[in-house]
C-alpha positions as CSV (number, residue, x, y, z in Angstrom):
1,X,123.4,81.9,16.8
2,X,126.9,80.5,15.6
3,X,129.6,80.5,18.9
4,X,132.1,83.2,18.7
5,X,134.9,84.7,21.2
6,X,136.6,87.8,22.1
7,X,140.0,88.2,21.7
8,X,142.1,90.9,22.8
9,X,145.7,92.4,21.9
10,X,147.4,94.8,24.1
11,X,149.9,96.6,22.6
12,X,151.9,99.3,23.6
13,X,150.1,101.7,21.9
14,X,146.7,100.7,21.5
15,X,144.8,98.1,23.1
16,X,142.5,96.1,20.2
17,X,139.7,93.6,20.8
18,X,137.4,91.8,18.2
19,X,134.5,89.6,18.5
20,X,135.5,87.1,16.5
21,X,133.4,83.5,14.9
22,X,135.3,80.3,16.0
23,X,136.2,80.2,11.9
24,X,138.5,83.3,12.8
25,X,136.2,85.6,10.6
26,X,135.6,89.0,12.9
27,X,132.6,90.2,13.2
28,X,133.1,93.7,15.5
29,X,135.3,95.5,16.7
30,X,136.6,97.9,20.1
31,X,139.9,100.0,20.5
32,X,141.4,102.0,23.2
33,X,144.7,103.7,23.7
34,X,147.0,102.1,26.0
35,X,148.7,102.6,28.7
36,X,151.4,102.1,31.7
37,X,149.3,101.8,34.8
38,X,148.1,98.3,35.6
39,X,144.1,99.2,36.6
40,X,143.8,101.9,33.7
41,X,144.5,99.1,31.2
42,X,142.5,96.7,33.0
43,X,139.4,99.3,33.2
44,X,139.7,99.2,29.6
45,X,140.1,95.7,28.7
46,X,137.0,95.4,30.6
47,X,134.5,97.7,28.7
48,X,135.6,96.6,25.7
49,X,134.8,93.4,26.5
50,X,131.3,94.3,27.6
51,X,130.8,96.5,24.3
52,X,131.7,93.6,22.3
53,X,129.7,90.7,24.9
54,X,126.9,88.7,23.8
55,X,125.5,85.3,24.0
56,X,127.6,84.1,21.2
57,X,130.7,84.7,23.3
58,X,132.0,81.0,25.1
59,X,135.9,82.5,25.7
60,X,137.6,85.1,26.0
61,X,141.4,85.3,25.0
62,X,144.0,87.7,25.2
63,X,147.8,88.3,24.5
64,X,149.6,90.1,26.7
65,X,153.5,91.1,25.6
66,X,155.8,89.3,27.7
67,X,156.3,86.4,29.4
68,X,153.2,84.3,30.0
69,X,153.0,81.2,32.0
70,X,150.3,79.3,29.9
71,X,148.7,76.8,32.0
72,X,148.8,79.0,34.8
73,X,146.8,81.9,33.3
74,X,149.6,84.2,34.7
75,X,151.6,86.8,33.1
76,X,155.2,86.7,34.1
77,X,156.9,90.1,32.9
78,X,156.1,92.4,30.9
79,X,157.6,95.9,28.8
80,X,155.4,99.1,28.5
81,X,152.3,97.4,29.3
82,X,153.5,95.1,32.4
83,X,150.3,92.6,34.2
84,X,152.4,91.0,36.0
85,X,151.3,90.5,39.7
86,X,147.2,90.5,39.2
87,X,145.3,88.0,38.3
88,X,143.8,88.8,34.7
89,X,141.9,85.6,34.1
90,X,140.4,85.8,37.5
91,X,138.9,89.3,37.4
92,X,137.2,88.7,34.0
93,X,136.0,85.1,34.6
94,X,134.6,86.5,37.8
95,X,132.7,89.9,36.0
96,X,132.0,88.2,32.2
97,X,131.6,84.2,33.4
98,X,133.6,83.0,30.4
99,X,136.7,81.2,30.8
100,X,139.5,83.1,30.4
101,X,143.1,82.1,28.1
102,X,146.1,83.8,28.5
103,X,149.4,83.5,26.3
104,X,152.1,86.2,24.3
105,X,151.2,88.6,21.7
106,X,153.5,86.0,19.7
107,X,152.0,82.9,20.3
108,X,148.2,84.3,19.7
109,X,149.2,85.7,16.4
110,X,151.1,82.6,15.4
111,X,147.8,80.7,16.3
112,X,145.8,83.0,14.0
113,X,148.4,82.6,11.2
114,X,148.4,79.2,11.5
115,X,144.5,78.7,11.6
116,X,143.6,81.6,8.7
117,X,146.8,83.1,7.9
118,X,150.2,82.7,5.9
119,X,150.8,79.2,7.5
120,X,147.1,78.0,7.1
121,X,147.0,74.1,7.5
122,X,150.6,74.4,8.6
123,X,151.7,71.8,11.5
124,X,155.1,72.6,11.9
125,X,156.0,76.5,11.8
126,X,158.3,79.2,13.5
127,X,157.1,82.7,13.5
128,X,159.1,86.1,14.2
129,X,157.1,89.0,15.5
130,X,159.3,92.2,13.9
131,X,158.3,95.7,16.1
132,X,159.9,97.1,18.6
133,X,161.7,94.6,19.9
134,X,160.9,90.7,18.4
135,X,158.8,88.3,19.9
136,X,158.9,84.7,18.5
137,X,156.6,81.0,18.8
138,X,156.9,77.5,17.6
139,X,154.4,75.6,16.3
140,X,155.4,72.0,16.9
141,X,152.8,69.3,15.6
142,X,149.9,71.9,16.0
143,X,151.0,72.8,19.4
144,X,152.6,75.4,20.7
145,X,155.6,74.4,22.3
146,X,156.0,75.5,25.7
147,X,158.7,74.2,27.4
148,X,159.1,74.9,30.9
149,X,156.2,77.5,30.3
150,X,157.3,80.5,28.7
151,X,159.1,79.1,25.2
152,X,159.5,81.1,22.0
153,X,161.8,83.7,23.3
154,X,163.3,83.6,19.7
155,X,164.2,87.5,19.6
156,X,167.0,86.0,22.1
157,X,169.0,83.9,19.7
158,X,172.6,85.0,20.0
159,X,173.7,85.9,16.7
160,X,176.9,87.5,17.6
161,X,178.6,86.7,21.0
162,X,180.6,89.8,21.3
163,X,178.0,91.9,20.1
164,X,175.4,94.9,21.7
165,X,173.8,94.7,24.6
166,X,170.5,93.0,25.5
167,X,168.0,94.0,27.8
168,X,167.8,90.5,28.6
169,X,171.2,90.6,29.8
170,X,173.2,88.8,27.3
171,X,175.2,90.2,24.1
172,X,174.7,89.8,20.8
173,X,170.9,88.8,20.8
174,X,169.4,89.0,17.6
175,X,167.0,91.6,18.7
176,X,169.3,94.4,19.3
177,X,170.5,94.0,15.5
178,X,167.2,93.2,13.6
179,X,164.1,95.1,15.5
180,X,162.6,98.0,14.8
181,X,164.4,99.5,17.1
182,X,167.8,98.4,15.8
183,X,166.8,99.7,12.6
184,X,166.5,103.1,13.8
185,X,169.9,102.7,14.9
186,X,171.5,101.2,11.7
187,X,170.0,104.2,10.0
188,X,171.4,106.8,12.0
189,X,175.1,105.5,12.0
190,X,175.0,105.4,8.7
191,X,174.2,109.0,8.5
192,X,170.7,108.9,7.1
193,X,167.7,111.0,8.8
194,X,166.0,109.0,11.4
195,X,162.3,110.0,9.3
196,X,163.5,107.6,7.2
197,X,161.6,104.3,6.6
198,X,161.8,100.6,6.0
199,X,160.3,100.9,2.8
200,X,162.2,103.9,1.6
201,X,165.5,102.1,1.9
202,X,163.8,99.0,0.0
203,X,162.9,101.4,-2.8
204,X,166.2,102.9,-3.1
205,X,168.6,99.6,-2.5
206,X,166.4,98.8,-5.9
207,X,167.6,101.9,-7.1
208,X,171.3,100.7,-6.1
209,X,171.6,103.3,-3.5
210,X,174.5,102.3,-1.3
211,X,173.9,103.2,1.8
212,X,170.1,101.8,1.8
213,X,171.8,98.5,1.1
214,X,174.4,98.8,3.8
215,X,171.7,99.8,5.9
216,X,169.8,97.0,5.1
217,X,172.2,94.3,4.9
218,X,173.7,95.5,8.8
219,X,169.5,94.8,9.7
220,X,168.4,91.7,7.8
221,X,171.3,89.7,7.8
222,X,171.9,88.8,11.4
223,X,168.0,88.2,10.8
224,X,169.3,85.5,8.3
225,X,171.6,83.7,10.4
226,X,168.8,83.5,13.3
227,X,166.3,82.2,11.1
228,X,169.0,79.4,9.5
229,X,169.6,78.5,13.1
230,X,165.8,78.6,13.7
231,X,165.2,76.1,10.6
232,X,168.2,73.9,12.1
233,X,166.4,73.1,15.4
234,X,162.9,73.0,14.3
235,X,162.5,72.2,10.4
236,X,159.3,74.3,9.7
237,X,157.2,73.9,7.3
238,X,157.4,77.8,7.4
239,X,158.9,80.8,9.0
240,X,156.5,83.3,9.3
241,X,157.5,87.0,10.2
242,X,154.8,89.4,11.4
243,X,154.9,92.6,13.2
244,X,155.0,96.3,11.9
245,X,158.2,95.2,10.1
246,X,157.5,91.1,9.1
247,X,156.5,92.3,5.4
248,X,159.5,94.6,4.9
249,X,161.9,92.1,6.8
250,X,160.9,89.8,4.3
251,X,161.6,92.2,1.8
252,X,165.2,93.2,3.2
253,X,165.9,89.2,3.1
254,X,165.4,88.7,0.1
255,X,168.9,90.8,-0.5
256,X,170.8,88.7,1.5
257,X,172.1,85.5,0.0
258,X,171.2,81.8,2.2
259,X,174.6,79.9,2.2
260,X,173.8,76.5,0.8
261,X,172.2,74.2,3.9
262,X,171.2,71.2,4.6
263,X,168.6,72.4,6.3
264,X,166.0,75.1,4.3
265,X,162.4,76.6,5.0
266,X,160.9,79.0,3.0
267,X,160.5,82.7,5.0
268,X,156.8,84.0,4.4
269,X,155.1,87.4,5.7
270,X,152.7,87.5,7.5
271,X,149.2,87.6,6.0
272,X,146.2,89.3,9.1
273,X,148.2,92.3,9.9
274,X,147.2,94.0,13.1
275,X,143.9,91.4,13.4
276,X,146.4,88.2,13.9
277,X,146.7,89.4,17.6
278,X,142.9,89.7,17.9
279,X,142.0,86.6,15.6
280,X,144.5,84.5,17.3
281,X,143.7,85.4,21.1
282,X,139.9,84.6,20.3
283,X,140.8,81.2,18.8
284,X,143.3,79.9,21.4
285,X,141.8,77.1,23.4
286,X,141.9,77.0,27.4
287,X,144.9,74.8,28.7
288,X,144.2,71.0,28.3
289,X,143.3,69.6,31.7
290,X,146.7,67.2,32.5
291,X,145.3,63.4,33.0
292,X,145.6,62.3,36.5
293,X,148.4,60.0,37.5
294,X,147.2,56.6,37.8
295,X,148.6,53.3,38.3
296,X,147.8,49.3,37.1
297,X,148.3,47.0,39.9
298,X,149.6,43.7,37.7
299,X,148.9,41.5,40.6
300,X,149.3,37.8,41.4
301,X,151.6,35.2,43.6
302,X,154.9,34.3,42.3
303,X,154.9,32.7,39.1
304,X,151.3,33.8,38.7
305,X,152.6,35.1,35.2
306,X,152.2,38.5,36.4
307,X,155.7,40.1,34.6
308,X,155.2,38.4,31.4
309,X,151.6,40.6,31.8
310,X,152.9,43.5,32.8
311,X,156.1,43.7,30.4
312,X,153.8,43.1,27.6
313,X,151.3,45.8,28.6
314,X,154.2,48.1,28.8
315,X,155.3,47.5,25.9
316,X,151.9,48.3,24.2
317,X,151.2,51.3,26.1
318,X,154.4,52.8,26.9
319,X,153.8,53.3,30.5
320,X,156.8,52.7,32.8
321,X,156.5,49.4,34.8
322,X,158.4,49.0,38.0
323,X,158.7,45.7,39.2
324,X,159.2,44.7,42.8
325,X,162.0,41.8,41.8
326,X,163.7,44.9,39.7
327,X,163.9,46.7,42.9
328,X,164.9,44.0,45.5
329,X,167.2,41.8,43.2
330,X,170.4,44.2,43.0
331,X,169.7,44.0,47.2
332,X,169.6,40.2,47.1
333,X,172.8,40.5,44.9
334,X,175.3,42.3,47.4
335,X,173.9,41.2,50.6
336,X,175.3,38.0,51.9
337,X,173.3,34.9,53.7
338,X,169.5,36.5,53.3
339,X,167.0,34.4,55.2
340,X,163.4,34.5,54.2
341,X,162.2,36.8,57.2
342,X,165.0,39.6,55.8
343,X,163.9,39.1,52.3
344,X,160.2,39.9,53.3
345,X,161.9,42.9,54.8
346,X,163.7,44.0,51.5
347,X,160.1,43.0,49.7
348,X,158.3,45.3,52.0
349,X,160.8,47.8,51.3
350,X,160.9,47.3,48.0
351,X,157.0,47.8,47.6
352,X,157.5,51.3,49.2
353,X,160.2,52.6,46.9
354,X,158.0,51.6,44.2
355,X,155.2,53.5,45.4
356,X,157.6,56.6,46.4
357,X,158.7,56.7,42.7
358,X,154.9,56.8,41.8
359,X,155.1,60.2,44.6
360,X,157.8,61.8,42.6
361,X,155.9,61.2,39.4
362,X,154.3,64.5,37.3
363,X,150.2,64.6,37.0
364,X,149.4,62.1,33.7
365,X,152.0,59.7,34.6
366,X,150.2,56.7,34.4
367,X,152.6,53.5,36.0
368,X,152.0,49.8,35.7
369,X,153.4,48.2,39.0
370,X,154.3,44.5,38.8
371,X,154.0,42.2,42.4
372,X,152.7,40.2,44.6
373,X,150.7,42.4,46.6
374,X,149.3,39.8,49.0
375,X,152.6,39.2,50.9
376,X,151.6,42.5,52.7
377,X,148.4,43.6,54.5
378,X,145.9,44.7,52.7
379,X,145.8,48.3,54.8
380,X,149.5,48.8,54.0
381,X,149.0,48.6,50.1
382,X,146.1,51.2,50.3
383,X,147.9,53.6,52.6
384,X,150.6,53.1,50.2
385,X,148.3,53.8,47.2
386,X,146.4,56.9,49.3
387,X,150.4,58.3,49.7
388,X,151.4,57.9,46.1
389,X,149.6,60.9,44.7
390,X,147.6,58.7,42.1
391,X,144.4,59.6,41.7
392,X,142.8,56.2,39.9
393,X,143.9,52.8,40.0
394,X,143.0,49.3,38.3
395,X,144.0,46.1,38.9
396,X,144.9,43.1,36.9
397,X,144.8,39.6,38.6
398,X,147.1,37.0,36.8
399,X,146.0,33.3,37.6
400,X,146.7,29.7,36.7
401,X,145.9,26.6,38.3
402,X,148.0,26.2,41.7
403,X,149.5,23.0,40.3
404,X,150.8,24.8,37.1
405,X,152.2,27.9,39.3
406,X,153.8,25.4,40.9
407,X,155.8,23.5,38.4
408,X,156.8,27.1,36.7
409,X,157.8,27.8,40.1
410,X,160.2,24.6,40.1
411,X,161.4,25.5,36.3
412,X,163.1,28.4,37.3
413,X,164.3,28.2,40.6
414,X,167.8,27.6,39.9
415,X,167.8,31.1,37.9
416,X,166.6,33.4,40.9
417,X,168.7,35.3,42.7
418,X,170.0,34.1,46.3
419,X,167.6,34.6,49.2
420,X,164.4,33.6,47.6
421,X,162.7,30.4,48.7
422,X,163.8,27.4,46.6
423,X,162.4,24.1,45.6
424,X,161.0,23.2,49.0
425,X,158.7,26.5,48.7
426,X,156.3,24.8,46.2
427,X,154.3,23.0,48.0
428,X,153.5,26.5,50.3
429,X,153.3,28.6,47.0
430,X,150.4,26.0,45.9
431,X,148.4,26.4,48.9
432,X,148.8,29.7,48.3
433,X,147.7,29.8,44.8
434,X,143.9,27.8,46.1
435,X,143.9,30.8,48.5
436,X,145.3,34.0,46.9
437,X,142.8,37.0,46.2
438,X,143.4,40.5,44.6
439,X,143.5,44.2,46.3
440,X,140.3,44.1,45.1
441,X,139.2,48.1,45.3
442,X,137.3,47.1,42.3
443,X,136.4,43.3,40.2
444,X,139.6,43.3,39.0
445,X,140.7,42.2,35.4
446,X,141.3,38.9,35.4
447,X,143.5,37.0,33.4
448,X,144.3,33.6,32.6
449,X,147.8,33.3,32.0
450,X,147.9,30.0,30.4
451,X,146.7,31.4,27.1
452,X,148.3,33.9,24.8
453,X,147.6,37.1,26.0
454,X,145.6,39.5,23.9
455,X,146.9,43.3,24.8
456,X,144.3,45.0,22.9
457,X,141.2,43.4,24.7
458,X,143.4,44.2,28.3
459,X,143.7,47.8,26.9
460,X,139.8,48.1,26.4
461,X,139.6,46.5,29.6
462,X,141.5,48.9,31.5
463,X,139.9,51.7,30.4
464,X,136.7,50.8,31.5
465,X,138.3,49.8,35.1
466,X,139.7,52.9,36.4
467,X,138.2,53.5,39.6
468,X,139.4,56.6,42.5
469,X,142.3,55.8,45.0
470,X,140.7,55.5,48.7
471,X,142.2,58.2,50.9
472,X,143.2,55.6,53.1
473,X,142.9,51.9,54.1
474,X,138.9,51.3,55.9
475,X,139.5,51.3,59.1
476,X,137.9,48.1,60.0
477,X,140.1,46.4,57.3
478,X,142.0,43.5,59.2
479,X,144.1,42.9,56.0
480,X,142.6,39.4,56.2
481,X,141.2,37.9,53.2
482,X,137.4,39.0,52.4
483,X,135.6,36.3,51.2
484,X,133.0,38.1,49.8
485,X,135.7,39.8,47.4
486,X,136.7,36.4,46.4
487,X,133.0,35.8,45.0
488,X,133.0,39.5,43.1
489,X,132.5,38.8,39.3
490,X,135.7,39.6,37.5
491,X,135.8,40.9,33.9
492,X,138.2,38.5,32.2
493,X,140.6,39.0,29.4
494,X,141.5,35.9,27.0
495,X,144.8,36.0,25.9
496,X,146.7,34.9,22.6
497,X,150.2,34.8,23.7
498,X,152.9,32.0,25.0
499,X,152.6,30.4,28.3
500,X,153.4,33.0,30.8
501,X,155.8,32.3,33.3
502,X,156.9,35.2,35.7
């Protein structure tokens, strides 16, 4: 049995569903009449679910009018049909077992366009829902764009700053000039009867009845300037206008002349009618899980090569890199006479602020952190890691023979800043090389940084080395070197690059 879904369109007049294949071709149909009261619409959103359920079914969607925060399955605000407050998805998940997608009317039909409709194949489209009032979405690179969570409020572009009243609260919104509503009110100042209709006036501007075109022209062309200033931020491929009124609004347009633009889309109706709410509800996919935040420690002692690593694996990637010499340098700079005990200070300082701008960081921020995590217990890196919010980490361990770290060392001591150790620190850093060993949560990547490095084979690398962050440092974890880890086989990465030297 081919996998299908039930979408669902509340309007304020009727409530629709349809069973629909994941092709967008329907294959039954339910309908109710709407209503205000929250449970009454609810009561019937649920039995036309279960008259339209079977084992086909993997989702149900449904578009609600008003503002919807997406990933959040919550409906924000509403008009004559307001779910605000109650917990749609919940209720239905709970009594049907599917999951459950949420989004505006708007956006559901503008997927349904896009995926079987006017803008089929389309990546890049605006759409104008023309009824009552106007609803809007943006389809950016086959996505909806979201912004903060409830984008594509396009019924509020201002079109004229001194003009009516919006219920939004500002003036001039192209809504109050170019609804449905507003139509009925261009028709009765002009004198007309209010049974009048959209396509009536088409019929007799074509006859070169005044009025109609006055009528017409006060409707469509503030329409005309929102869509130009649509087309100027976005570049569509289309601009679709659906709702009671898209076909006719097309239709008004096409007697109002575009001033010559750079910028130009054409304007298209509207192809599923009243099923583009349905069709479009039961194709919209659940929210996208949001990656975890993770971080790459790019470990090794100074001169290890380390920041030649990392740099380059930013650079490939795009993921931010915070440095611990970034950090502590510009500290080094404007304090005067550092000794080595107060610059292990500012370095264990340092290593905090990077980890606290890991904290601040959004889910699926993935960070590569550049240092020598040795020169701190090995409980006070993990309690750092536990506090950061990341939920995976992998490490890279740069390495070269201690005798080479050293002489890189020597190279460029005369460039670092004041308070680091200088020529007389080689011998130690040598010893430390023979000694040093990673974090090691996991066999790190290893990485001789003598040879050219190869960033593709570190990017397989990594994304086979993603292991959990501990919740905190073991408790019977001295911090001193385990020399069992030492032994753990590490994968290694070749590299294909010049001699590294941070």
């Amino acid at each position: 049995m081919p996998a299908s879904a039930i979408g669902i369109d509340i309007g304020g007049t009727h409530l629709r569903a349809a069973r629909v294949t994941l092709g967008g071709v329907i294959e039954a149909r339910a309908r109710a009449p709407s209503a205000r009261d929250q449970q009454v619409v609810l009561d019937r959103i649920e039995e036309m679910i279960a008259e339209l359920d079977d084992a086909s079914v993997v989702r149900i969607g449904i578009g609600v009018p008003g503002r919807v925060d997406f990933e959040a399955g919550r409906v924000l605000s509403g008009g004559y049909v307001d779910l605000s407050g109650i917990d749609i998805a919940d209720r239905l998940t709970g009594r049907f077992g599917r999951p459950v997608v949420i989004d505006n009317d708007c956006s559901m039909a503008l997927v349904a366009e896009a995926a079987v409709g006017a803008a089929r194949g389309a990546r890049h489209v605006v759409m104008l829902t023309i009824g009552t009032g106007i609803g809007g979405a943006v389809l950016e690179a086959g996505r909806l764009a979201r912004g903060r969570g409830a984008a594509g409020q396009l019924g509020h572009v201002i079109v004229d700053p001194a003009g009516r009243p919006c219920l939004c609260g500002r003036y001039g919104c192209v809504e109050t000039v170019s609804s449905g509503t507003a139509l009925g009110v261009h028709i009765r100042e002009a004198g007309l009867t209010p049974d009048v209709t959209a396509s009536e006036l088409l019929a007799r501007r074509a006859a070169g009845d005044e009025a109609a075109r006055h009528v017409l022209h006060a409707w469509a062309a503030p329409l005309r300037l929102g869509i130009d200033s649509l087309v100027a931020v976005h570049d569509p491929e289309f601009v679709v206008l659906g709702g009671g009124l898209g076909e006719a609004a097309c239709a008004a347009l096409a007697g109002i002349e575009a001033p010559a633009s750079w910028y130009a889309s054409p304007v298209v109706p509207a192809r599923l009618g009243d099923d583009a709410g349905v069709i479009g509800a039961a194709l919209a996919l659940p929210p996208a899980k949001r990656a975890p935040k993770r971080v790459v420690l790019v470990n090794g002692v100074p001169a290890s090569g380390k920041s030649t690593v990392a740099a380059g694996l930013t650079q490939a990637t795009g993921w931010p890199r915070l440095s611990l010499d970034t950090v502590k340098t510009p500290f080094l700079e404007e304090i005067e006479a550092v000794d080595r005990p107060f610059n292990r200070v500012l370095g264990r300082a340092s290593l905090k602020a990077m980890f606290a701008i890991v904290a601040e960081a959004p889910a699926g921020t993935t960070f590569v952190l550049d240092a020598w995590f040795g020169f701190q217990p090995r409980p006070l890196v993990l309690d750092l890691l536990a506090t950061s919010g990341a939920a995976e980490v992998a490490e890279v361990w740069c390495t070269a023979p201690p005798a080479t770290i050293g002489e890189r060392y020597l190279r460029r001591v005369s460039a670092r800043a004041p308070g680091h150790p200088g020529a007389d620190y080689v011998p130690e850093l040598v010893a430390l090389a023979e000694r040093a060993e990673p974090v090691g949560l996991h066999p790190p990547i290893a990485i001789d940084t003598r040879l050219p490095l190869d960033l593709d084979a570190l990017r397989d690398a990594l994304a086979r080395a993603w292991v959990p962050v501990p919740d905190t440092a073991p408790a019977a974890d001295t911090g001193k070197p385990d020399p069992a880890r030492a032994d753990a086989e590490a994968p290694s990465v070749k590299t294909t690059a010049r001699d590294a030297t941070a």
